[in-house]
C-alpha positions in Angstrom: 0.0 0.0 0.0 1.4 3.0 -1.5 2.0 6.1 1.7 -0.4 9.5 0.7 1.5 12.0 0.0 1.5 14.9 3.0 -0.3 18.1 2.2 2.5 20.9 1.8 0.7 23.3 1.7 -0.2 23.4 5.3 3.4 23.1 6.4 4.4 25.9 4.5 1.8 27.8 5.8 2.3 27.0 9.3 5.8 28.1 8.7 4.7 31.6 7.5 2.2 31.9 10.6 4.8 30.7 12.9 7.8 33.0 11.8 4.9 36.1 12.2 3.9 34.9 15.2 7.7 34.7 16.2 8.2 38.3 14.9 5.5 39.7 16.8 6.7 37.8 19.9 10.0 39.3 19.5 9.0 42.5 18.8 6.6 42.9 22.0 9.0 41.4 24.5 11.8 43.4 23.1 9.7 46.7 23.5 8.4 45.7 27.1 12.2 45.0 28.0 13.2 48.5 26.4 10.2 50.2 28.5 11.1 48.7 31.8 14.7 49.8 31.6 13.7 53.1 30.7 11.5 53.0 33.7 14.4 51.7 35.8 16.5 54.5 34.6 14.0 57.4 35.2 13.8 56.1 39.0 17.3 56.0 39.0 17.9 59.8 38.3 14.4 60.8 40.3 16.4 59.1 43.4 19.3 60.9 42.6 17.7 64.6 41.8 15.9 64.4 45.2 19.2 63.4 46.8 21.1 66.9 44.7 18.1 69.0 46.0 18.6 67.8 49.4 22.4 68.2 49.6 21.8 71.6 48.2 19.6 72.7 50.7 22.0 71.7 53.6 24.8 73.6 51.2 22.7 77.0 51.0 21.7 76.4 55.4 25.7 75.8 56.2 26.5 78.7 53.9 23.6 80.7 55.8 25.2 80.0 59.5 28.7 80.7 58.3 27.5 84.5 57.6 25.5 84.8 60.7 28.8 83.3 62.4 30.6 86.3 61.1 28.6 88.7 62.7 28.9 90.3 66.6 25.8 89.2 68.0 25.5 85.3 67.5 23.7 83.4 70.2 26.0 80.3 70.9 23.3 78.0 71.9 21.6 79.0 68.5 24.3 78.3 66.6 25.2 75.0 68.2 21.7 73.6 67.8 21.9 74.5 64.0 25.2 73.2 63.6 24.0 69.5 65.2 20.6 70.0 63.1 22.9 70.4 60.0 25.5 67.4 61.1 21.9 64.8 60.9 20.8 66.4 58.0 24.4 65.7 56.5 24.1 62.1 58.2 20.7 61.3 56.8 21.8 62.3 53.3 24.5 60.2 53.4 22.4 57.4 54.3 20.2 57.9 51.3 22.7 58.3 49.0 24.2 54.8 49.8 20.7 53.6 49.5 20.1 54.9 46.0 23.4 53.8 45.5 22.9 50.4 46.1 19.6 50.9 44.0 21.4 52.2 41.2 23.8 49.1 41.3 20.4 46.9 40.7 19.0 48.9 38.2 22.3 49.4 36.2 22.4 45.2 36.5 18.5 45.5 35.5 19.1 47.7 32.4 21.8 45.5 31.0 19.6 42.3 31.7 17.1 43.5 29.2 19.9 44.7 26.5 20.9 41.3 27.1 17.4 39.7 26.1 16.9 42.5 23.7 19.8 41.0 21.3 18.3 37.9 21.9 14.8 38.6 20.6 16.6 41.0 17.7 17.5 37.6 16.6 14.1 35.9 17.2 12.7 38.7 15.2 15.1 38.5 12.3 14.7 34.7 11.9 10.9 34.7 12.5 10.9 37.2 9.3 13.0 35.0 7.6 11.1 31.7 8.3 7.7 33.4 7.7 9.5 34.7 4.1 10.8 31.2 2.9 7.4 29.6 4.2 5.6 32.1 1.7 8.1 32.2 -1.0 7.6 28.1 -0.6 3.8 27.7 -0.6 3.8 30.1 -3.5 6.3 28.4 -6.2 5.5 24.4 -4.6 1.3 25.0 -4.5 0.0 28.4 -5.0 0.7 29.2 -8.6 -0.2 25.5 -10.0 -3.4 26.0 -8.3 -3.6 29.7 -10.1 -3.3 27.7 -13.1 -5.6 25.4 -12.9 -8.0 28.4 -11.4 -7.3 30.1 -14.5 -8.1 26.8 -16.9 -11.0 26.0 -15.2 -12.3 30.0 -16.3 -11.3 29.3 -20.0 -12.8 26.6 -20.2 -15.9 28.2 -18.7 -15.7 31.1 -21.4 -15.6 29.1 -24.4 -18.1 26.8 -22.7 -20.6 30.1 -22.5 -19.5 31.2 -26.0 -20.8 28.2 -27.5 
């Protein structure tokens, strides 16, 4: 008993729905992974522009009790309790900044991750174009165009049928 020949044509076109179905894959994760590292990034300089406006604002407060120290009538007691207010202010930024630090370090780590997977699905992309391409390019020379022909001998025969 002779084995049936397979049907082709589905095979080629499950290869062309496949490599767009792997395009489309590719291209989503690859732009979820480009979104989520720009997110990382934009907390990372958030952390670090509230950390500059804080160090700032103990700069301009020391620079503010270094004039008043200059002048005759400075109340000691003031002064000290300033000076201890600006020394945890000073500690407490430097906490922070070792915090955001660290926090950086995991975003930075984060952000090359998805570069990583990026390339990855760059390729995943490239390949499902090509495999959706050659499934196409198949199913067209091995089946579409002898059924085009046979499509278009069927509607001659049907016109010289009706002309006669």
């Amino acid at each position: 008993m002779p084995i049936p020949a397979l049907p082709t044509d589905n095979l080629y076109k499950f290869m062309t729905t496949l490599g767009i179905l792997l395009c489309a894959f590719s291209m989503w994760t690859m732009m979820t992974n480009v979104g989520d590292a720009q997110a990382t990034i934009a907390s990372i300089h958030a952390g670090e522009d509230a950390l500059n406006m804080r160090a700032h604002n103990l700069m301009t407060r020391l620079d503010e009790m270094d004039r008043q120290l200059g002048q005759p009538n400075v109340d000691a007691a003031d002064a000290r309790r300033r000076l201890d207010e600006a020394r945890n202010e000073s500690e407490a930024i430097l906490t922070e900044w070792t915090k955001v630090l660290n926090e950086q370090r995991a975003g930075v780590a984060s952000v090359k991750t998805a570069l990583m997977s990026a390339s990855i699905f760059t390729f995943g992309f490239w390949f499902g174009l090509i495999v959706a391409f050659v499934g196409g390019w198949l199913w067209y020379l091995n089946f579409q165009r002898y059924q085009d022909q046979i499509v278009r001998r069927q509607a001659a025969e049907a016109v010289l049928k009706s002309a006669s």
